[in-house]
N, C-alpha and C positions, 0 to 999 in steps of 0.2 A: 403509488409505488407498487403497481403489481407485483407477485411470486412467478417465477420465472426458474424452471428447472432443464439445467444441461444435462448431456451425457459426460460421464467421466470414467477415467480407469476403473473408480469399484462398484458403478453406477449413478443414479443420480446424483447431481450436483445441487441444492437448494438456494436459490439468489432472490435478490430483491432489484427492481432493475429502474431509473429513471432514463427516460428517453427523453431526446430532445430532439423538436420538430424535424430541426435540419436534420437533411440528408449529407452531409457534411462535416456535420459535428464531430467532433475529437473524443473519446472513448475512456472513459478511464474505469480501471478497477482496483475496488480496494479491500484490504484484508484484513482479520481481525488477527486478536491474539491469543494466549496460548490455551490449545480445546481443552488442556487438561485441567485447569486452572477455570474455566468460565466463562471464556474466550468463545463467542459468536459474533455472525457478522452487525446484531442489535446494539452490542456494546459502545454506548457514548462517544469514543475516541473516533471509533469506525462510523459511527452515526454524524458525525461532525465533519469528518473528511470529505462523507459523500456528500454531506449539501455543500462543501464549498468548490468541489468541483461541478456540482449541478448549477450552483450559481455563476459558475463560468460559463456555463454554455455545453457541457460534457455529458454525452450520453454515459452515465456514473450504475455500476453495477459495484456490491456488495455481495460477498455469498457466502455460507459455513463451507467451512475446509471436511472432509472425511471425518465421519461419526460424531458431527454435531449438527443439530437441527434434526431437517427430512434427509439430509444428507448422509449418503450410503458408504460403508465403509467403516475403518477403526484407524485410531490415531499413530502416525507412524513417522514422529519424530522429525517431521520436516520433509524428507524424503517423498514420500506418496503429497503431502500438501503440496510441494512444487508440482507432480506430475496432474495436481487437483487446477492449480493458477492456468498450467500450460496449455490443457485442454478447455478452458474457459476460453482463452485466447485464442487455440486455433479456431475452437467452433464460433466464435465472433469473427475471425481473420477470414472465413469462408464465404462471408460478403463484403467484410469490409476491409478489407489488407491494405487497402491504400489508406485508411484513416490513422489519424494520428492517434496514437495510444500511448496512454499513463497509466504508471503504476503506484499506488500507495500504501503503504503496510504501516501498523501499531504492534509494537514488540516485537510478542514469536513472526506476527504481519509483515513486519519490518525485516525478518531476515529471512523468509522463505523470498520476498521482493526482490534482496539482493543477489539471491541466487536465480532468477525471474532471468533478472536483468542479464546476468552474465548467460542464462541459456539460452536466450533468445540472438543475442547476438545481434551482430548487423542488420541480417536481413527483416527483422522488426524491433529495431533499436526503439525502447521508448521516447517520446520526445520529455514529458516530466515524472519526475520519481520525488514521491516524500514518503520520507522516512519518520516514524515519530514513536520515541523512545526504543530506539534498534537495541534491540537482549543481543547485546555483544558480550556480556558477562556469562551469557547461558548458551548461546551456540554460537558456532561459527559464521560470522555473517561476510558472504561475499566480499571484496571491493570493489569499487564504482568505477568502471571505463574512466581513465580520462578526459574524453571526450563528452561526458553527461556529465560533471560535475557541475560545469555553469547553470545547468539544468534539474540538477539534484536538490531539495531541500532537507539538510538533516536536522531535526529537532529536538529537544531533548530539554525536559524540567530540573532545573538546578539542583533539587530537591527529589532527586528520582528516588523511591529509595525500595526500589524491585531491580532496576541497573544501575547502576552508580553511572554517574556522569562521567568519572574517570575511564572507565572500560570502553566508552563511545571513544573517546579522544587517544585512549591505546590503538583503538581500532584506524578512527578517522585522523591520523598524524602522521604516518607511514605515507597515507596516500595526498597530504596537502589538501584534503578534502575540510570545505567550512564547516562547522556546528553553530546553529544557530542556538544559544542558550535562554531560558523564559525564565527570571530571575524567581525564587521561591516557590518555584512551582513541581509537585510529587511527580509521581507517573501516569495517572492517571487525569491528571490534571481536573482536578475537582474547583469549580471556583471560577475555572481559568477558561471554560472551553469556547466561549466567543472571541476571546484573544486566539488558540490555537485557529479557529478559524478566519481572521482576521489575518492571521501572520500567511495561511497558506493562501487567501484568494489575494493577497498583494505579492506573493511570490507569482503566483498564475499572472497575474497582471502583467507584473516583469517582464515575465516570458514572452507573454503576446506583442508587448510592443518592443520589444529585442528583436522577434521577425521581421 
């Protein structure tokens, strides 16, 4: 897993990056949670997403958001994190735009994602987004196009108890969006993190053969 460092609005961006043979392969990046809290892209949850999209087949990038790590920059509430995701993407979309790109965020991860999503828009609509333990109790997190919901994973431990489970379902009941819930399970999901990745490469599965 080489370091692998982009350019970004406050300068360098610090990532960790698994490539996958194909020249073809699907793209995915995922984010950690909150920098101010301990949140790097090392952190378990985010360590768990990336290998189960690398066990899909996904050239899978991780990387600190602005003033964590080697990464340049100071923490700026979600705002500068999104303009930190968007520049990761374009400077990948610069050879690769025609590949297929996922997004997946843990927490604060989780909601700078959803605003990912909505910025990006059509013209590089992700094809998979998971979500896992979206802080819908602590910022405002996007809503999901209707059109990626088939496509969306949200997850969330029963037992969150950094976001309450109910705040996801204020959030996700407006939009008819599912929540997949992991019975007894915190936020961090201590115990549990071979199920969380177990639940997301059978979601991945899904997807592939729904194509």
């Amino acid at each position: 897993m080489p370091e692998v460092i982009f350019p970004g609005p406050e300068g360098r961006i610090e990532g960790r990056y698994h490539q996958n043979p194909s020249k073809t392969a699907p793209i995915a990046l995922v984010l950690h949670p909150h920098p101010l809290y301990g949140g790097t892209m090392n952190n378990k949850v985010v360590y768990t997403l990336y290998h189960a999209f690398a066990r899909r087949g996904f050239s899978t990038l991780r990387f600190n958001f602005r003033g964590v790590g080697a990464t340049e920059g100071t923490y700026d509430e979600g705002r500068g994190e999104l303009q930190d995701l968007l520049a990761v993407v374009a400077h990948g979309s610069q050879d690769n735009a025609t590949l297929p790109l996922a997004l997946a965020g843990f927490s604060f991860g989780a909601f700078v994602t959803s605003h990912a999503v909505a910025a990006l828009g059509p013209q590089r609509m992700p094809e998979q987004v998971v979500l896992v333990g979206t802080a819908a109790s602590r910022f405002s997190v996007a809503p999901i196009a209707p059109d990626l919901h088939a496509r969306t994973l949200v997850l969330h431990g029963e037992q969150d108890d950094t976001v309450p489970l109910a705040a996801v379902m204020d959030w996700a009941r407006p939009q008819s969006l599912p929540v997949t819930v992991i019975p007894g399970v915190a936020h961090f999901f201590h115990g549990q993190l071979p199920l969380l990745r177990s639940v997301v490469v059978r979601h991945l599965l899904a997807q592939t053969a729904a194509q």
